[in-house]
Every structure is written in C-alpha cells, then in structure tokens.
Backbone as ProteinMPNN parsed JSONL, in Angstrom:
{"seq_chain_A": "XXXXXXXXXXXXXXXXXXXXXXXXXXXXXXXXXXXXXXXXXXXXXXXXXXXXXXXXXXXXXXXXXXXXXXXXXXX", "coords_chain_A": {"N_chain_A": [[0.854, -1.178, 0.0], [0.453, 2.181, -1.037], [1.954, 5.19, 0.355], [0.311, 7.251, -0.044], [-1.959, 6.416, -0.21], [-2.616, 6.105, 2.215], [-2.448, 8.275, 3.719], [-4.34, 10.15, 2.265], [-6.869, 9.301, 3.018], [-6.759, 9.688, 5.944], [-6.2, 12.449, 6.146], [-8.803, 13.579, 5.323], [-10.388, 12.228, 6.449], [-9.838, 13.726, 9.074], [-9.723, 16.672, 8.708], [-13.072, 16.445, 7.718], [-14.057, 15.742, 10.297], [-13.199, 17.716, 11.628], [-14.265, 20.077, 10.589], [-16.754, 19.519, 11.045], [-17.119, 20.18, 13.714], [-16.509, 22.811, 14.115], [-19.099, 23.674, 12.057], [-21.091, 22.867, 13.924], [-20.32, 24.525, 16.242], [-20.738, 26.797, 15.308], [-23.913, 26.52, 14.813], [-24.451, 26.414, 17.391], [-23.803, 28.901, 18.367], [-25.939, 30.451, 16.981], [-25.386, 30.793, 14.62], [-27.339, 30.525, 11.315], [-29.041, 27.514, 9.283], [-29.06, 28.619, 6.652], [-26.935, 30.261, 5.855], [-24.703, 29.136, 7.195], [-24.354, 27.0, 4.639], [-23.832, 29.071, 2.898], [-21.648, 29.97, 3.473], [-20.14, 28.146, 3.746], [-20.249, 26.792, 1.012], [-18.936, 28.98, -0.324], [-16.528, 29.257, 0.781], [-15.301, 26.447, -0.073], [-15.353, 26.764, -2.993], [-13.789, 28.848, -3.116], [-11.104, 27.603, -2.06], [-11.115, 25.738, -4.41], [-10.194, 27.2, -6.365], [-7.924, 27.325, -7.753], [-7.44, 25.341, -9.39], [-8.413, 26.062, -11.857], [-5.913, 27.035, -13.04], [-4.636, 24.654, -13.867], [-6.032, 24.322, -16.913], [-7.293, 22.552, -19.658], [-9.496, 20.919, -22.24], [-12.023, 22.011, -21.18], [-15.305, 21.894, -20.993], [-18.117, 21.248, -22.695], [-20.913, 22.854, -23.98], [-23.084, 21.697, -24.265], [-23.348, 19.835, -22.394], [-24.101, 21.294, -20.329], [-25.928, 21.158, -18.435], [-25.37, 19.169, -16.985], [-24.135, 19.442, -14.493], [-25.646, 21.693, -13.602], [-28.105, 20.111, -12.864], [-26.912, 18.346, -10.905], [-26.278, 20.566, -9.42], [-28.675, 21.289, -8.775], [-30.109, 18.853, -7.875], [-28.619, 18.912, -5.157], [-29.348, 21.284, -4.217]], "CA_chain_A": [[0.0, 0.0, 0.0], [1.306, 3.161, -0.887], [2.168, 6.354, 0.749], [-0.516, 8.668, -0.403], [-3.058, 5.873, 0.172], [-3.074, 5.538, 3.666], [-2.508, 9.439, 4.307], [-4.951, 10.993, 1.524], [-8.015, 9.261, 3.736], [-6.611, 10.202, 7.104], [-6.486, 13.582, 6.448], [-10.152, 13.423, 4.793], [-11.074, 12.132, 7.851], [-9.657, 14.598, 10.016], [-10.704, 18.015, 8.212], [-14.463, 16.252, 8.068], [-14.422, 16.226, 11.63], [-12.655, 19.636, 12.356], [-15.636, 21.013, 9.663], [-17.996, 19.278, 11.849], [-17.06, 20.204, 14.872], [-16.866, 24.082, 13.669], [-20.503, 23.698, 11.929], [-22.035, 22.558, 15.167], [-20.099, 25.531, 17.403], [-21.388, 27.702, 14.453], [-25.242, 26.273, 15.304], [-24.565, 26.659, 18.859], [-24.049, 30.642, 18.701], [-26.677, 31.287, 16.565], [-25.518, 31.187, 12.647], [-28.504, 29.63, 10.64], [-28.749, 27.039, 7.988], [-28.386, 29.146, 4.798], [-25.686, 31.153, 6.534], [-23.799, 27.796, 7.313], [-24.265, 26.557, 3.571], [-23.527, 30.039, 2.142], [-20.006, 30.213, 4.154], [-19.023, 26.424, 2.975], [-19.493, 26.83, -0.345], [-17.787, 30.014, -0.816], [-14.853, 28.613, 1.26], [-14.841, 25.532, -1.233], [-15.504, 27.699, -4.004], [-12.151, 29.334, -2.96], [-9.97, 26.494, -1.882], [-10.879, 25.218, -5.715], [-10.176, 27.912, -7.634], [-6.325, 26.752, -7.961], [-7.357, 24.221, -10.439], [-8.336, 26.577, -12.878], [-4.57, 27.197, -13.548], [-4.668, 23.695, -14.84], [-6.762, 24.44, -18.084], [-7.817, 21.687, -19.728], [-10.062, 21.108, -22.89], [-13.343, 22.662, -21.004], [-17.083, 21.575, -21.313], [-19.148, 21.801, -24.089], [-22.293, 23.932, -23.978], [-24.267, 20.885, -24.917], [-23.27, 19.093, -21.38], [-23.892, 22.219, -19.019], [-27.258, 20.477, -17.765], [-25.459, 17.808, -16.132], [-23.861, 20.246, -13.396], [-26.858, 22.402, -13.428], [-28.966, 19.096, -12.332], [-26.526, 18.115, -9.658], [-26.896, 21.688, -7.984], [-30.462, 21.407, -8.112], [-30.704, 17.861, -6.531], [-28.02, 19.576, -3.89], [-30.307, 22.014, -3.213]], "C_chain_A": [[0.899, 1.24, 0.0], [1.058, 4.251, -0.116], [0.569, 7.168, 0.96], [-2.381, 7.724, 0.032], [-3.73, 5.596, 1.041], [-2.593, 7.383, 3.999], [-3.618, 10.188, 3.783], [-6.57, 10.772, 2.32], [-8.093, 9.556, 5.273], [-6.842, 11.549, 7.363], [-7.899, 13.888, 6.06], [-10.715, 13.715, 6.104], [-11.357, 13.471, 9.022], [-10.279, 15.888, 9.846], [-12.049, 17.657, 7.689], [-14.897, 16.493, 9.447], [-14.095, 17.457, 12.22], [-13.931, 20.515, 11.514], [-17.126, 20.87, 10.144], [-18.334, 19.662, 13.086], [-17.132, 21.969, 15.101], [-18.436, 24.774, 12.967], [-21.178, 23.328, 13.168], [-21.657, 23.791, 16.144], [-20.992, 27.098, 16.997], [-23.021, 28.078, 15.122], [-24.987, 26.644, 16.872], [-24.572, 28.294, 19.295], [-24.646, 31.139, 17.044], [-26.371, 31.216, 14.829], [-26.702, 29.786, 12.314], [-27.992, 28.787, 9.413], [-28.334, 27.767, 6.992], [-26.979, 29.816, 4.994], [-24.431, 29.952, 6.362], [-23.611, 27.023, 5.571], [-23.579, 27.721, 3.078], [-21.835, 29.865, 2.103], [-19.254, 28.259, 3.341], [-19.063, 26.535, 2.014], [-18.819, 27.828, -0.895], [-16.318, 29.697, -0.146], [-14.581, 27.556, -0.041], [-14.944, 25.837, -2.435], [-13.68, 28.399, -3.954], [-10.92, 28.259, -2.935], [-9.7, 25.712, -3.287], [-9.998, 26.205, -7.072], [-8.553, 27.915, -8.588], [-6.786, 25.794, -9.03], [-8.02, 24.98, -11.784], [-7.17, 27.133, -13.643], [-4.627, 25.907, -14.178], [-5.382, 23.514, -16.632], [-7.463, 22.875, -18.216], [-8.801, 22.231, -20.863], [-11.9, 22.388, -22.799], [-14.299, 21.834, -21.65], [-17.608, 21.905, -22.327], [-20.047, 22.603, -23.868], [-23.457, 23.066, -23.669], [-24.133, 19.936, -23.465], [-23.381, 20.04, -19.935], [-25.191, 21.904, -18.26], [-26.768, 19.703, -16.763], [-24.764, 18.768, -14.762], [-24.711, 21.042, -13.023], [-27.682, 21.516, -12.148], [-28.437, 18.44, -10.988], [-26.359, 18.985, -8.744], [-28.056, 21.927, -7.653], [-30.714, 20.281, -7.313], [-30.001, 18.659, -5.503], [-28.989, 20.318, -2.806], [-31.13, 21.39, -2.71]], "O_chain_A": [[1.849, 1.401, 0.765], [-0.126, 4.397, 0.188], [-0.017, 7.509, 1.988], [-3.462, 8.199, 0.38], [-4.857, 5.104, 1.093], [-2.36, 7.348, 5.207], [-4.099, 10.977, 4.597], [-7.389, 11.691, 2.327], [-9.171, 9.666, 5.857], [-7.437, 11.975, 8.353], [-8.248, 14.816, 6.79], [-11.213, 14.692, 6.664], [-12.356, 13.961, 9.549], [-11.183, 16.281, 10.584], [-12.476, 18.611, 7.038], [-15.829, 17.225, 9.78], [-14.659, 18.058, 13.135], [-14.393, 21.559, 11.974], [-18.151, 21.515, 9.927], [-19.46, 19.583, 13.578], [-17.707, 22.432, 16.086], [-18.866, 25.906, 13.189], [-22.281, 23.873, 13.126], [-22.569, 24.162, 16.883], [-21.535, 27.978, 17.665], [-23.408, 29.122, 15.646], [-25.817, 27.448, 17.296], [-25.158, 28.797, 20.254], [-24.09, 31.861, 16.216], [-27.178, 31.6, 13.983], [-26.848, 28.663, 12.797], [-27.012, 29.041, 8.713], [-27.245, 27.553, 6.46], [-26.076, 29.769, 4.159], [-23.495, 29.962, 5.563], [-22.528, 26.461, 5.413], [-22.447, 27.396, 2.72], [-21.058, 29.702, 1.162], [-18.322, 27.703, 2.761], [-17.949, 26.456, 1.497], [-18.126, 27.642, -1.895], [-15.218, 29.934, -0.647], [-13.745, 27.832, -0.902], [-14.512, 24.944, -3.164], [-12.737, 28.288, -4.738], [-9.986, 28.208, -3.736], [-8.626, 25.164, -3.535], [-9.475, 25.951, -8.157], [-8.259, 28.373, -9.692], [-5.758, 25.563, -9.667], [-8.082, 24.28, -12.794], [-7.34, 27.647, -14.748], [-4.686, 26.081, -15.395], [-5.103, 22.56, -17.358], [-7.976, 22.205, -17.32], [-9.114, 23.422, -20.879], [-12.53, 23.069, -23.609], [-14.111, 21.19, -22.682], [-17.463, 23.028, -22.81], [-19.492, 23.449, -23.166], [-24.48, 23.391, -23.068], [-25.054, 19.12, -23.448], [-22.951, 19.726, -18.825], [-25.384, 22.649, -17.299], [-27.433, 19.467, -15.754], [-25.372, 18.366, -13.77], [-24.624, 21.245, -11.812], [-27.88, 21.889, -10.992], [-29.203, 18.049, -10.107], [-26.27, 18.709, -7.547], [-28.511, 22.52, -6.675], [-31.35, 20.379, -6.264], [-30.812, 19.238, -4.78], [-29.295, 20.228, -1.617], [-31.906, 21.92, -1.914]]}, "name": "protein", "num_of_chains": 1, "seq": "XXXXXXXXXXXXXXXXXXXXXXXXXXXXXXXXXXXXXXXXXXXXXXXXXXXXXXXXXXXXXXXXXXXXXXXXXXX"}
C-alpha cells in the first residue's frame, strides 16, 4: 500500500471532523442554515479555484445540464 493511500483518507477524515465540529459551534451561537451553507461553499468555491490554472479542454455547452442538475438535486 502506498504512501498517499493511507494518508490521503486520514487527512479526509480529520478536516471532516474539524468542519464538523466548527458547523455545530457555528449552530450553537446562533448562525442559521443558509448562513452555514452560504459560508461552505464560498470557502470551497475558494480552496478550488487553484485548479483553474490547470486548463484543460473545457465543457461543451451541450453538457452544461449535467452540473446544473446536480446543484439542483443539492439544493
């Protein structure tokens, strides 16, 4: 087993529970659901935006439904 395989789910682990444990202190003084969604996805909205230096061919036009449809089930 390599390296990255037994660290890449440890740390998973760990910053799930430090994100859980910060969303619940959140609920405890008062920030509300949408508040609590708003703030996570603009954090992960940020923490991604490094992979737009990667380029890459890009999406078609004709496939922009299928990300559409998985932020609407989300919601």
């Amino acid at each position: 087993m390599s390296f990255w395989a037994t660290i890449l789910p440890i740390c998973a682990a760990v910053f799930y529970v430090t994100a859980a444990l910060f969303i619940k202190r959140a609920a405890e003084l008062g920030a509300g659901v949408w508040r609590t969604a708003f703030v996570c996805n603009v954090f992960s909205g940020l923490c991604f935006q490094g992979l737009w230096l990667l380029g890459g061919p890009g999406q078609s036009l004709s496939l922009w439904w299928q990300p559409a449809l998985v932020a609407l089930l989300f919601l």
